[in-house]
mmCIF file as Biopython writes it, N, C-alpha, C and O atoms, coordinates in Angstrom:
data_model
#
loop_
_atom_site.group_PDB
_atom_site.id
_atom_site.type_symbol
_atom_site.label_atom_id
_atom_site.label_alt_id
_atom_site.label_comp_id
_atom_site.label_asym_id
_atom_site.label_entity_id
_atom_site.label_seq_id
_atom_site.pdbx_PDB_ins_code
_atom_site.Cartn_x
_atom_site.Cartn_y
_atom_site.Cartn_z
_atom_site.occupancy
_atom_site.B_iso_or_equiv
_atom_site.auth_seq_id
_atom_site.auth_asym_id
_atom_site.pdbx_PDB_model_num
ATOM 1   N N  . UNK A ? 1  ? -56.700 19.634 -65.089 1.0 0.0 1  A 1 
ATOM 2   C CA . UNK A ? 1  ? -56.993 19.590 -66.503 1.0 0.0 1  A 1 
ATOM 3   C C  . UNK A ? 1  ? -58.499 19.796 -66.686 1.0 0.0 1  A 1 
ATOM 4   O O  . UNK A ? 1  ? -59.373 19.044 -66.256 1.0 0.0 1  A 1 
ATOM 5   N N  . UNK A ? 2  ? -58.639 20.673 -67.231 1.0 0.0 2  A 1 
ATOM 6   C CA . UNK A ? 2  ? -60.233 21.130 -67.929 1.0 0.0 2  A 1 
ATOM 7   C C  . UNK A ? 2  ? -60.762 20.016 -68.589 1.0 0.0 2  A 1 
ATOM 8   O O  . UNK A ? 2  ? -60.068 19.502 -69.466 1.0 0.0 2  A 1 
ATOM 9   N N  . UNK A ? 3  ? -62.036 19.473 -68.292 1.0 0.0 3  A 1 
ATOM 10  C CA . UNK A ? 3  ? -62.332 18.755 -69.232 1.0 0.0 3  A 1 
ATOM 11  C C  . UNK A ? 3  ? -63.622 19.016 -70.155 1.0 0.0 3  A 1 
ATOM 12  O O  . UNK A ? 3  ? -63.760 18.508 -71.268 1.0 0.0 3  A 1 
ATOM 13  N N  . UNK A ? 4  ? -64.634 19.957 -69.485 1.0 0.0 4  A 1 
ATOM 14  C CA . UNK A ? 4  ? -65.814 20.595 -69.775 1.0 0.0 4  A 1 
ATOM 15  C C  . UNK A ? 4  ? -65.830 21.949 -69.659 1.0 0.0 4  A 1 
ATOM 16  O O  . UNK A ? 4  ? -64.871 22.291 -68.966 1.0 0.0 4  A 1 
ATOM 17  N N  . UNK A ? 5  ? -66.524 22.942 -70.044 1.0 0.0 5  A 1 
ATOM 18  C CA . UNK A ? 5  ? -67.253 23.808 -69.164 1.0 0.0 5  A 1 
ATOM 19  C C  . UNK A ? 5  ? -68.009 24.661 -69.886 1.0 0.0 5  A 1 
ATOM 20  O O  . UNK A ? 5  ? -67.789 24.854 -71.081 1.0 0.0 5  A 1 
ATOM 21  N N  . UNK A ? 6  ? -68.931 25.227 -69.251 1.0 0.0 6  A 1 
ATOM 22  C CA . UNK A ? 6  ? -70.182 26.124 -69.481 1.0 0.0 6  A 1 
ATOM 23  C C  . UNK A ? 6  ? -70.587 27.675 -69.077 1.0 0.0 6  A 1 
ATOM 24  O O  . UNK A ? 6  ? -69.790 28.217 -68.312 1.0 0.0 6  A 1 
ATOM 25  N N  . UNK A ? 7  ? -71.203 28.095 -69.302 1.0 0.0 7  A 1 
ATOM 26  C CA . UNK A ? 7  ? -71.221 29.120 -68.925 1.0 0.0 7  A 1 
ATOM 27  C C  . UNK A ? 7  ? -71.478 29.468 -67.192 1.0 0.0 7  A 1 
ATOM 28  O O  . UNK A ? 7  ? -71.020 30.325 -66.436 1.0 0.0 7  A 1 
ATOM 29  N N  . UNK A ? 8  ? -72.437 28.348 -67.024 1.0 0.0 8  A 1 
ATOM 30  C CA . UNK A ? 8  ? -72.408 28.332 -65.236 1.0 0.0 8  A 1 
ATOM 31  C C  . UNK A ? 8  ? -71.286 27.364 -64.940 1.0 0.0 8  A 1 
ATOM 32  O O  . UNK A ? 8  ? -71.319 27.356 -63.710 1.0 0.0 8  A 1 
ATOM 33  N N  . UNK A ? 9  ? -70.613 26.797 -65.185 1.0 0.0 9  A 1 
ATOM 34  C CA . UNK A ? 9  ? -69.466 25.962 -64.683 1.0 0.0 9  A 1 
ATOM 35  C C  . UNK A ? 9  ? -68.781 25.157 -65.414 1.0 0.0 9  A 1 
ATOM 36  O O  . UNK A ? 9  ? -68.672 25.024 -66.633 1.0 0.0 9  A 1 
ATOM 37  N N  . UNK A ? 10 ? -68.291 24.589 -64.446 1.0 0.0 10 A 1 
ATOM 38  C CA . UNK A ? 10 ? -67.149 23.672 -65.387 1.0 0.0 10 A 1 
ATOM 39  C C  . UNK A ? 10 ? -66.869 22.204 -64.538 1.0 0.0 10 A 1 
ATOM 40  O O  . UNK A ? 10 ? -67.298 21.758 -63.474 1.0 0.0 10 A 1 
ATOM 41  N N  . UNK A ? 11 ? -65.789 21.626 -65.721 1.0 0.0 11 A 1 
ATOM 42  C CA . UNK A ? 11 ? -65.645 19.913 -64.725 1.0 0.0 11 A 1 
ATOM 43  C C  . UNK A ? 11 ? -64.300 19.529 -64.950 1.0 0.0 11 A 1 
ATOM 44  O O  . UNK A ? 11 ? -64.125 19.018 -66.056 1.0 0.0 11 A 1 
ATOM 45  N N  . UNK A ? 12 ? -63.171 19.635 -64.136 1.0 0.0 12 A 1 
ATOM 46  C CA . UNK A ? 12 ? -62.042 19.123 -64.335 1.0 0.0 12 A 1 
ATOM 47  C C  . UNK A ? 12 ? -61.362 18.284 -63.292 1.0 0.0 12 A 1 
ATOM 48  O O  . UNK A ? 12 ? -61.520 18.207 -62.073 1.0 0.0 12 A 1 
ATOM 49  N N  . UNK A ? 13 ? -60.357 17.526 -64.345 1.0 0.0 13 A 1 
ATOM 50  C CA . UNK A ? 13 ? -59.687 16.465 -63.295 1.0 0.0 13 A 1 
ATOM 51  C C  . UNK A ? 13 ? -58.277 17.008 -62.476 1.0 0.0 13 A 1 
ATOM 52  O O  . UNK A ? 13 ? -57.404 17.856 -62.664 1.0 0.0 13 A 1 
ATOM 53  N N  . UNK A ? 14 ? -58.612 15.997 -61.471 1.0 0.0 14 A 1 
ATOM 54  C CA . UNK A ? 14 ? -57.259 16.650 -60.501 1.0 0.0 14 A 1 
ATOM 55  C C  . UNK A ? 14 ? -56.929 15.363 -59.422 1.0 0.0 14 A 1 
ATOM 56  O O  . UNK A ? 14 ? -57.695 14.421 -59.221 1.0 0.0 14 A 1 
ATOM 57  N N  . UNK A ? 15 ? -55.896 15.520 -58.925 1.0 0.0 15 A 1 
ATOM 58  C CA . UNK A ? 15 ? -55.647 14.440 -57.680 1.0 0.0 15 A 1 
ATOM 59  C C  . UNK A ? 15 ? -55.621 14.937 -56.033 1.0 0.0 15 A 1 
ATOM 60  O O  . UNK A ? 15 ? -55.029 14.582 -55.014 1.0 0.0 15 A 1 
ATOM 61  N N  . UNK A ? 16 ? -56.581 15.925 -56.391 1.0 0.0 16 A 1 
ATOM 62  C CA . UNK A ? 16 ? -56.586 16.817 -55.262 1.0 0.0 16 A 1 
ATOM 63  C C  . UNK A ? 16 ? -57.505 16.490 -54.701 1.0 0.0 16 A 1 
ATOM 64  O O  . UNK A ? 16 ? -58.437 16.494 -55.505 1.0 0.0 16 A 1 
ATOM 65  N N  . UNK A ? 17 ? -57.927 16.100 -53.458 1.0 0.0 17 A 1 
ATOM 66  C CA . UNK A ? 17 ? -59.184 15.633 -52.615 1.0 0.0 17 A 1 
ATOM 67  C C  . UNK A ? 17 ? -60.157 17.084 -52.803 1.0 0.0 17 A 1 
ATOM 68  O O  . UNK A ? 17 ? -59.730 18.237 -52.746 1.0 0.0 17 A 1 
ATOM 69  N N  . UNK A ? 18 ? -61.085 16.801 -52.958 1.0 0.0 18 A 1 
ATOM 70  C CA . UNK A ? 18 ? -62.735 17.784 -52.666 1.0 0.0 18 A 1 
ATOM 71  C C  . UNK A ? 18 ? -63.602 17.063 -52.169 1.0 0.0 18 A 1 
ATOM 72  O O  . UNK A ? 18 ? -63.887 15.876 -52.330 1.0 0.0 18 A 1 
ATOM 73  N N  . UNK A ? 19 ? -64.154 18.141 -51.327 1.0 0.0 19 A 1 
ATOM 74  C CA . UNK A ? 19 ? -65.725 17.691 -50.506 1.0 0.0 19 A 1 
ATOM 75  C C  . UNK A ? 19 ? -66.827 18.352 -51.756 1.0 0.0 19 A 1 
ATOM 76  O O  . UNK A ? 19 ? -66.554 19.421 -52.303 1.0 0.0 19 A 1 
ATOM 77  N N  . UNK A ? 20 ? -67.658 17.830 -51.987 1.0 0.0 20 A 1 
ATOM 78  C CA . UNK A ? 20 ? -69.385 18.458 -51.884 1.0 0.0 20 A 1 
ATOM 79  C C  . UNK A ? 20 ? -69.293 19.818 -51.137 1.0 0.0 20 A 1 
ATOM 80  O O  . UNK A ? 20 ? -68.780 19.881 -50.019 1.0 0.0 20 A 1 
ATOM 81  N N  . UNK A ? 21 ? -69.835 20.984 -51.822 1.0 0.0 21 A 1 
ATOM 82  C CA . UNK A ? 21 ? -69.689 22.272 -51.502 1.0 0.0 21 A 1 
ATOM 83  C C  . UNK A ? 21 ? -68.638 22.959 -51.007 1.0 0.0 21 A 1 
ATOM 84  O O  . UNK A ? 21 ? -68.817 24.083 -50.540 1.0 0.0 21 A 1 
ATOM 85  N N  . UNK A ? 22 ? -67.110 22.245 -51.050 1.0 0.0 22 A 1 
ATOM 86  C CA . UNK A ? 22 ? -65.901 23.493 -51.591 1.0 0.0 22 A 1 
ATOM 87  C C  . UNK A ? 22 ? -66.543 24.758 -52.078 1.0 0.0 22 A 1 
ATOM 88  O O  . UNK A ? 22 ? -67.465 24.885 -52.883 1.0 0.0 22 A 1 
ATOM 89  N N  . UNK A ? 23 ? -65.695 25.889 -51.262 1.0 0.0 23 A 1 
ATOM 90  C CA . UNK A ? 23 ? -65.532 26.932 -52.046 1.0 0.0 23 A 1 
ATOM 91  C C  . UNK A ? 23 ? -64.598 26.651 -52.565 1.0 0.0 23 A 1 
ATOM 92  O O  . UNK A ? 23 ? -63.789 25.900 -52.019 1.0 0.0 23 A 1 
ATOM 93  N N  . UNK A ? 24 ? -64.346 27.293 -54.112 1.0 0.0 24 A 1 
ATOM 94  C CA . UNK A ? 24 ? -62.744 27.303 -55.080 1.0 0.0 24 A 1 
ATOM 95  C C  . UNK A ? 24 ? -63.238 28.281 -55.777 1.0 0.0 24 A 1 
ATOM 96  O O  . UNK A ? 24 ? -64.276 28.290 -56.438 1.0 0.0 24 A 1 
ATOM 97  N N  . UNK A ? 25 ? -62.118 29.485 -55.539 1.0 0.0 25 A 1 
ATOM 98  C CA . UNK A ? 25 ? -61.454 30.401 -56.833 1.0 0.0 25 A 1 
ATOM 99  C C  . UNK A ? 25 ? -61.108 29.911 -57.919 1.0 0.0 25 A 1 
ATOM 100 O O  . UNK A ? 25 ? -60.296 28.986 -57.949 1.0 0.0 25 A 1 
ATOM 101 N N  . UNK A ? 26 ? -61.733 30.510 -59.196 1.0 0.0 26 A 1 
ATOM 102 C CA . UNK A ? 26 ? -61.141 29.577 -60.202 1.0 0.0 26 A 1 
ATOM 103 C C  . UNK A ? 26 ? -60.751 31.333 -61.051 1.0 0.0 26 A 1 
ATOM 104 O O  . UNK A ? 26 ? -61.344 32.406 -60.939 1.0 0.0 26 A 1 
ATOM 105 N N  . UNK A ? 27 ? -59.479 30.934 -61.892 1.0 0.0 27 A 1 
ATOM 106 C CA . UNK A ? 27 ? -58.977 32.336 -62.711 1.0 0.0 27 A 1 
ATOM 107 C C  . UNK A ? 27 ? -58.402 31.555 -63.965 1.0 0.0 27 A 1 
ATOM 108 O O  . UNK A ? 27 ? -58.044 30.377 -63.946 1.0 0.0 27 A 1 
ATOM 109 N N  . UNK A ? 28 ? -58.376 32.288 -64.908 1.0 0.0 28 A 1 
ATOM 110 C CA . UNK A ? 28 ? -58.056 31.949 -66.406 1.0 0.0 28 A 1 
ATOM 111 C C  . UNK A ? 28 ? -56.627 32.171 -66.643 1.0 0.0 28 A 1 
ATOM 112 O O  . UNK A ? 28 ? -56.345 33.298 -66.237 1.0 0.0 28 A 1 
ATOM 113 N N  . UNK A ? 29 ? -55.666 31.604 -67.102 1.0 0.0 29 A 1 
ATOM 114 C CA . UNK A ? 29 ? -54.386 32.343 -67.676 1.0 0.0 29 A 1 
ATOM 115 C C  . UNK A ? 29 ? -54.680 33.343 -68.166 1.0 0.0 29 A 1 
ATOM 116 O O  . UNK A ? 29 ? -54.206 34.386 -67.714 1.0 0.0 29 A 1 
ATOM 117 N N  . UNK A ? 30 ? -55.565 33.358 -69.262 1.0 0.0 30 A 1 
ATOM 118 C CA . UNK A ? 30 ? -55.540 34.166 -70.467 1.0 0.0 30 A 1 
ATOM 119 C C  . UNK A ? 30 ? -56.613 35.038 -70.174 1.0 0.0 30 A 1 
ATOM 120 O O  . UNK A ? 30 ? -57.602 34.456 -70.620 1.0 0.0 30 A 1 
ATOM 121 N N  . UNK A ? 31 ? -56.975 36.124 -69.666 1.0 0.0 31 A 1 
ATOM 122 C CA . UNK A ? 31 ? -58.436 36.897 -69.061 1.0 0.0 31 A 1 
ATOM 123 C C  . UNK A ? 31 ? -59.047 36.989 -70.586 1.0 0.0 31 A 1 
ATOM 124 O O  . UNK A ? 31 ? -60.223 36.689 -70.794 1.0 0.0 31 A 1 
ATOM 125 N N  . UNK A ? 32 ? -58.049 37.483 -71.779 1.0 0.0 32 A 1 
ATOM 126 C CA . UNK A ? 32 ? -58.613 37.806 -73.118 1.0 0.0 32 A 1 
ATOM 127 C C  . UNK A ? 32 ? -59.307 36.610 -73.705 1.0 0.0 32 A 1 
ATOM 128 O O  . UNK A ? 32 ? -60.134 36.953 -74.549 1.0 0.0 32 A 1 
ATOM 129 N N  . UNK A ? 33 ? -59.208 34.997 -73.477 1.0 0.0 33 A 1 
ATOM 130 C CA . UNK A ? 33 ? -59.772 34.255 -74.272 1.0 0.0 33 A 1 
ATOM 131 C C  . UNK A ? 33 ? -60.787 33.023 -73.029 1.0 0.0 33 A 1 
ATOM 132 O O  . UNK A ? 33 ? -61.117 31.844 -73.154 1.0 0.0 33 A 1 
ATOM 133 N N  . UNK A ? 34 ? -60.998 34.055 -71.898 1.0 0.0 34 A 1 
ATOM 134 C CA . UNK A ? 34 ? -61.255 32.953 -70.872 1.0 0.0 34 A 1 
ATOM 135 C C  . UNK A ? 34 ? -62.898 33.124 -71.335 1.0 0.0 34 A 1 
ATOM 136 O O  . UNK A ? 34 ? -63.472 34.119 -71.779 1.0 0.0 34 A 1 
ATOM 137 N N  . UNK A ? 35 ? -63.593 31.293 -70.954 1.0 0.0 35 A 1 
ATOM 138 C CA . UNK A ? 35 ? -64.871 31.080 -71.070 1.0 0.0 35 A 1 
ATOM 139 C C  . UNK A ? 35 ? -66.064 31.928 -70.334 1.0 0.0 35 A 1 
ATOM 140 O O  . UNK A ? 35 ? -67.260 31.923 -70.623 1.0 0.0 35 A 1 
ATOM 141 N N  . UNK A ? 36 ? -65.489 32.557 -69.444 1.0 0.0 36 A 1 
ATOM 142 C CA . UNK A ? 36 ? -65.740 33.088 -68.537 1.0 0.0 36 A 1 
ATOM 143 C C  . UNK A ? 36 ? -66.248 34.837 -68.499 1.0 0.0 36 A 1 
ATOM 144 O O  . UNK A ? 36 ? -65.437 35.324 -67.712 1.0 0.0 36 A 1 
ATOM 145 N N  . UNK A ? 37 ? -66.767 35.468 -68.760 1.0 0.0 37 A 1 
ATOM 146 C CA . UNK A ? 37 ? -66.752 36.639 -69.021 1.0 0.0 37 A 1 
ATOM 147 C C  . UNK A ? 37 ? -66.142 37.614 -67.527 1.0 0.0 37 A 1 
ATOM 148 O O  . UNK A ? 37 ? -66.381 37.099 -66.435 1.0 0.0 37 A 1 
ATOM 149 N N  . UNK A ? 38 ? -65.663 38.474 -67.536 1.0 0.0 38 A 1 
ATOM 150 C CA . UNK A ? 38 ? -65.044 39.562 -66.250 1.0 0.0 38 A 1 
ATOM 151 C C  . UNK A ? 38 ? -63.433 39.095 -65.920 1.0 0.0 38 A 1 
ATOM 152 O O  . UNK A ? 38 ? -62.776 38.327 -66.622 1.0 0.0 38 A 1 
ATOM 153 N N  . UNK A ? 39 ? -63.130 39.534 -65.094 1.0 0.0 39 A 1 
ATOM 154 C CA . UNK A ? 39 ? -61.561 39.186 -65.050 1.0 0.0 39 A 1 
ATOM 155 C C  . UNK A ? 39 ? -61.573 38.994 -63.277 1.0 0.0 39 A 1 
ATOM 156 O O  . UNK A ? 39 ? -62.349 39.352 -62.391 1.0 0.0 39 A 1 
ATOM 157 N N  . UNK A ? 40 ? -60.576 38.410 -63.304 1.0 0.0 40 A 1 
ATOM 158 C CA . UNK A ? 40 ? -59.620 37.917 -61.799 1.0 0.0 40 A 1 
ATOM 159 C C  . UNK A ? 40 ? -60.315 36.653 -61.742 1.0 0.0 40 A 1 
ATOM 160 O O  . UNK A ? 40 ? -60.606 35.953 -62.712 1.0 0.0 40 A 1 
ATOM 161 N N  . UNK A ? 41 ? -60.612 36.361 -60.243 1.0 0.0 41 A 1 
ATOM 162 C CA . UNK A ? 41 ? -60.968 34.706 -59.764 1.0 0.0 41 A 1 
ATOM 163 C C  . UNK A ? 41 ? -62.711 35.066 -59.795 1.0 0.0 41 A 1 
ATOM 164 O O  . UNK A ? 41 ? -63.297 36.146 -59.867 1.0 0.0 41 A 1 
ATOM 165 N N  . UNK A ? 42 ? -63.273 33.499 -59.697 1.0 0.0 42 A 1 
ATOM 166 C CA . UNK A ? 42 ? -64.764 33.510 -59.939 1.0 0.0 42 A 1 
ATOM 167 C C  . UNK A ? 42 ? -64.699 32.580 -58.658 1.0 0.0 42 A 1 
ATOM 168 O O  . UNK A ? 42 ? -63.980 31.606 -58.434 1.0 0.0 42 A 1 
ATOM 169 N N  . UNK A ? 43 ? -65.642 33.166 -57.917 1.0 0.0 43 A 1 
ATOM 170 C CA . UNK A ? 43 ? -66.309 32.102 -56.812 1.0 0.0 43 A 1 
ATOM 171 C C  . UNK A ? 43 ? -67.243 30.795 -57.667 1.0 0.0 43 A 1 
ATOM 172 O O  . UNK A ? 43 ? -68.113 30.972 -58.519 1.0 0.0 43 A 1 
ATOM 173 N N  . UNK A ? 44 ? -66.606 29.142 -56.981 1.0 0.0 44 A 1 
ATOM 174 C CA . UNK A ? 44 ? -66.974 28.304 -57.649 1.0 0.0 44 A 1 
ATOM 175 C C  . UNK A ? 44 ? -67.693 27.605 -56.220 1.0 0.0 44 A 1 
ATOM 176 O O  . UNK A ? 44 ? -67.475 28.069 -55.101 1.0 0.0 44 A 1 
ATOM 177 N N  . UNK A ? 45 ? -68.542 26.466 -56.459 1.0 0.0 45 A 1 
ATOM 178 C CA . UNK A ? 45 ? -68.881 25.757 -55.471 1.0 0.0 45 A 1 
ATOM 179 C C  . UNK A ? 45 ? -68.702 24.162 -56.269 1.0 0.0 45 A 1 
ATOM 180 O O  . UNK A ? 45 ? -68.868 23.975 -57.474 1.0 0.0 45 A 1 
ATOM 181 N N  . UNK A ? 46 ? -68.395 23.306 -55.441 1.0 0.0 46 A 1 
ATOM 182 C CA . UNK A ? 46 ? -68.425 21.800 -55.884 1.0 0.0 46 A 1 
ATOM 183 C C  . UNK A ? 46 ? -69.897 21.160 -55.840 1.0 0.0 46 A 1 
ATOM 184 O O  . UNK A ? 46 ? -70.635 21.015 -54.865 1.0 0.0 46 A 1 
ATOM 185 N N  . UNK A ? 47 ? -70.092 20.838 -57.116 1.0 0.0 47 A 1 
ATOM 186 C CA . UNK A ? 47 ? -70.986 20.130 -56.289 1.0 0.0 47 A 1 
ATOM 187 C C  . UNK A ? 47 ? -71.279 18.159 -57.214 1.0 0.0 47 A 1 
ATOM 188 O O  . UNK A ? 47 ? -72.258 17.417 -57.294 1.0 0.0 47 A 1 
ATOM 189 N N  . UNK A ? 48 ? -69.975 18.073 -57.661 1.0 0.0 48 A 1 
ATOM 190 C CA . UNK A ? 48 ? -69.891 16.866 -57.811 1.0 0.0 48 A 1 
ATOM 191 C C  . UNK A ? 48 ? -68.127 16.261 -58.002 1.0 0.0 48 A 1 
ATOM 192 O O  . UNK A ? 48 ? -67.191 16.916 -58.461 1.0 0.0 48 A 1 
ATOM 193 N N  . UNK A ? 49 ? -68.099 15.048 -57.564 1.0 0.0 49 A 1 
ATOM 194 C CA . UNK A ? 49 ? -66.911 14.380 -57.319 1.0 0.0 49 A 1 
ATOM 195 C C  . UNK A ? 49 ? -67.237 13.331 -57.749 1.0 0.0 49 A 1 
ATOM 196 O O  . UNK A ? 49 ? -68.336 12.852 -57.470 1.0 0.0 49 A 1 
ATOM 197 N N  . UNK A ? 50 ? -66.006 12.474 -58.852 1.0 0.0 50 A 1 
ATOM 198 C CA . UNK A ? 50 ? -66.675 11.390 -58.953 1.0 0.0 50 A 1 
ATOM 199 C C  . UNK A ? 50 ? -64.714 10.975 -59.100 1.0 0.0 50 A 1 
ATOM 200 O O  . UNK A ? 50 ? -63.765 11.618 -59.549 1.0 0.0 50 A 1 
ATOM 201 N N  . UNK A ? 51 ? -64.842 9.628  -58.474 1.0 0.0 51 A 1 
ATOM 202 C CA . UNK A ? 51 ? -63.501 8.781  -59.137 1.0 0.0 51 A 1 
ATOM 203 C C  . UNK A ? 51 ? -63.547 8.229  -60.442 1.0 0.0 51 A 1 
ATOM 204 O O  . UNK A ? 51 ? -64.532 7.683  -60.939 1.0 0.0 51 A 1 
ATOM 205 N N  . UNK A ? 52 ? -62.150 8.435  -61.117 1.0 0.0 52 A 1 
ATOM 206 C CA . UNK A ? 52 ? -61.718 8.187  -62.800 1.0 0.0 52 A 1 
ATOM 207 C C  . UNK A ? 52 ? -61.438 6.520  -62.536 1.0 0.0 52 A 1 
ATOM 208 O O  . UNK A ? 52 ? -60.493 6.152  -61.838 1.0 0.0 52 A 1 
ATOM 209 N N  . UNK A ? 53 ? -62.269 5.678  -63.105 1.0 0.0 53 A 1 
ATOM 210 C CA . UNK A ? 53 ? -61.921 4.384  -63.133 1.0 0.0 53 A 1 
ATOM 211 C C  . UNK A ? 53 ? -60.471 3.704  -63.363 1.0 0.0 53 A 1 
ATOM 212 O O  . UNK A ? 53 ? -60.133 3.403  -64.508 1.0 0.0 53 A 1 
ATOM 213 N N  . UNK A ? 54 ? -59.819 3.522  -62.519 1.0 0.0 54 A 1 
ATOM 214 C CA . UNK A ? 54 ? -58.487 2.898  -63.215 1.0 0.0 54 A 1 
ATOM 215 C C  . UNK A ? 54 ? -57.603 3.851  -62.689 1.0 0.0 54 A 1 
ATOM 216 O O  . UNK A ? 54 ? -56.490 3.560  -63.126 1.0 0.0 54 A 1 
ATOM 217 N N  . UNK A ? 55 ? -57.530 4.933  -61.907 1.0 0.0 55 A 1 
ATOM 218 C CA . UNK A ? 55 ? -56.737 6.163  -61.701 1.0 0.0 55 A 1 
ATOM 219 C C  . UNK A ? 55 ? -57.065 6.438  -60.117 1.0 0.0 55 A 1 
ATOM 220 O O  . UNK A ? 55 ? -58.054 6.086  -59.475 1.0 0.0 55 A 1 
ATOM 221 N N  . UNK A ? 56 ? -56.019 7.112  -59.735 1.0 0.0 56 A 1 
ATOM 222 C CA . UNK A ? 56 ? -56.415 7.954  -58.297 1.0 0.0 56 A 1 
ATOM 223 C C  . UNK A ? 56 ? -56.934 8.995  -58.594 1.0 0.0 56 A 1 
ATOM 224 O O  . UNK A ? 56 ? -57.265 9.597  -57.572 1.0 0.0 56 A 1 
ATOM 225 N N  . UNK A ? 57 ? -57.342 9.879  -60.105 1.0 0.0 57 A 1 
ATOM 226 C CA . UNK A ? 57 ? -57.830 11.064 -60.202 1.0 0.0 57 A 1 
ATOM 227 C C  . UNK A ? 57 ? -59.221 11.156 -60.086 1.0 0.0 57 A 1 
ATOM 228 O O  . UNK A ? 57 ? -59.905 10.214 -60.485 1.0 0.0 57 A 1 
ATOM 229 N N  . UNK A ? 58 ? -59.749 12.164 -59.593 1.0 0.0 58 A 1 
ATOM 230 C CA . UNK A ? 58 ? -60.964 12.537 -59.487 1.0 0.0 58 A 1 
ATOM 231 C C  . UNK A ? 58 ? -61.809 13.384 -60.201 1.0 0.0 58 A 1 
ATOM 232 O O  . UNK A ? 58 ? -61.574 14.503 -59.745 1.0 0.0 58 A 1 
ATOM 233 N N  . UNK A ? 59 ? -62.843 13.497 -61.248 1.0 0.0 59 A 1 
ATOM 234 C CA . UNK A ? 59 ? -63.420 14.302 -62.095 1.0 0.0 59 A 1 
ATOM 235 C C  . UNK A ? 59 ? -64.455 15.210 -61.078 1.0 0.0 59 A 1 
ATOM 236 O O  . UNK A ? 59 ? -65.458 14.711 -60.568 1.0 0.0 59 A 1 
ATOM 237 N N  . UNK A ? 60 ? -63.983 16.817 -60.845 1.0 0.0 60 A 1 
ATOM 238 C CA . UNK A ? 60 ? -64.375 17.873 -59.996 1.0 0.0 60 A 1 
ATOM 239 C C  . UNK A ? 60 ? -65.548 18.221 -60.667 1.0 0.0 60 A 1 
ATOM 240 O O  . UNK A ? 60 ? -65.136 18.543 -61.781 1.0 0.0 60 A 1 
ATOM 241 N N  . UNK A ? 61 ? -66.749 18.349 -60.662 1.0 0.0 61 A 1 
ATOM 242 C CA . UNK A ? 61 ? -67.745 19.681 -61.456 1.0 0.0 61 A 1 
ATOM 243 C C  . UNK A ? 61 ? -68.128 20.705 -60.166 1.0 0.0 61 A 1 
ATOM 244 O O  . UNK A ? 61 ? -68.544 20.604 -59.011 1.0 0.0 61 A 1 
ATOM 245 N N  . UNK A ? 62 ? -67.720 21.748 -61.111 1.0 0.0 62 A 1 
ATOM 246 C CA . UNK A ? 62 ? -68.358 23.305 -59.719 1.0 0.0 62 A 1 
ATOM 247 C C  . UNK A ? 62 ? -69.471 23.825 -60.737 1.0 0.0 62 A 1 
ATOM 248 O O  . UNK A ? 62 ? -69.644 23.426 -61.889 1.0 0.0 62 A 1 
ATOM 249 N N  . UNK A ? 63 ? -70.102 24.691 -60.131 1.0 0.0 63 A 1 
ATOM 250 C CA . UNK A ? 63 ? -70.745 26.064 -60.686 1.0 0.0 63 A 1 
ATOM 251 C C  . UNK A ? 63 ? -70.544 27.140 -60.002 1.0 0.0 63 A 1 
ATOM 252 O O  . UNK A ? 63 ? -70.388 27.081 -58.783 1.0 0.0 63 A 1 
ATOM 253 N N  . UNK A ? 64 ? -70.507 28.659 -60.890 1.0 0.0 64 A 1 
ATOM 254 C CA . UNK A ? 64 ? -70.355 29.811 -60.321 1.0 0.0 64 A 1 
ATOM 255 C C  . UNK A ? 64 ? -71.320 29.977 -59.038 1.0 0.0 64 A 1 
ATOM 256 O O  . UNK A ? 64 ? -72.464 29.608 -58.772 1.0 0.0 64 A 1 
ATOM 257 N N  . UNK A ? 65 ? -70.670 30.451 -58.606 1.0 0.0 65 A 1 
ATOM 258 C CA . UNK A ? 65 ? -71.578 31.379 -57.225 1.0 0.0 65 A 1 
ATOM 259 C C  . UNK A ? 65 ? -71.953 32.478 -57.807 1.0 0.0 65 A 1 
ATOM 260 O O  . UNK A ? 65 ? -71.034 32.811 -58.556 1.0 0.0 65 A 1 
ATOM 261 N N  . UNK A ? 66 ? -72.870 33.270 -57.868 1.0 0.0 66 A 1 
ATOM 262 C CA . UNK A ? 66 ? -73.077 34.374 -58.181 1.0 0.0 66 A 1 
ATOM 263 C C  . UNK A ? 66 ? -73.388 35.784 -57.071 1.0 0.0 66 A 1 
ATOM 264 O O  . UNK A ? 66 ? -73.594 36.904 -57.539 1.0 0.0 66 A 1 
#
């Protein structure tokens, strides 16, 4: 689930384990309304993890690789 994002990145939750500097592909459903300008997957890097108080989920932030 998306919870932010910017033009250099974004921050969403998941229950998926990440390290500090993951690579992740990230792609839009929609290429026509994505935040994102260009189409297919965007090289992302992690570079924050934090645990959701009260939850096993984890709030991801990446930024593009360029």
């Amino acid at each position: 689930m998306t919870i932010d994002i910017s033009a250099k990145g974004m921050r969403f939750r998941s229950h998926r384990e990440y390290e500090l500097e993951d690579h992740l592909k990230i792609a839009f459903t929609d290429a026509t309304s994505a935040p994102w300008h260009g189409t297919g997957e965007f090289l992302c890097k992690v570079v924050r993890v934090a645990p959701v108080p009260g939850s096993a989920a984890l709030d991801v932030s990446v930024c593009r690789v360029e």
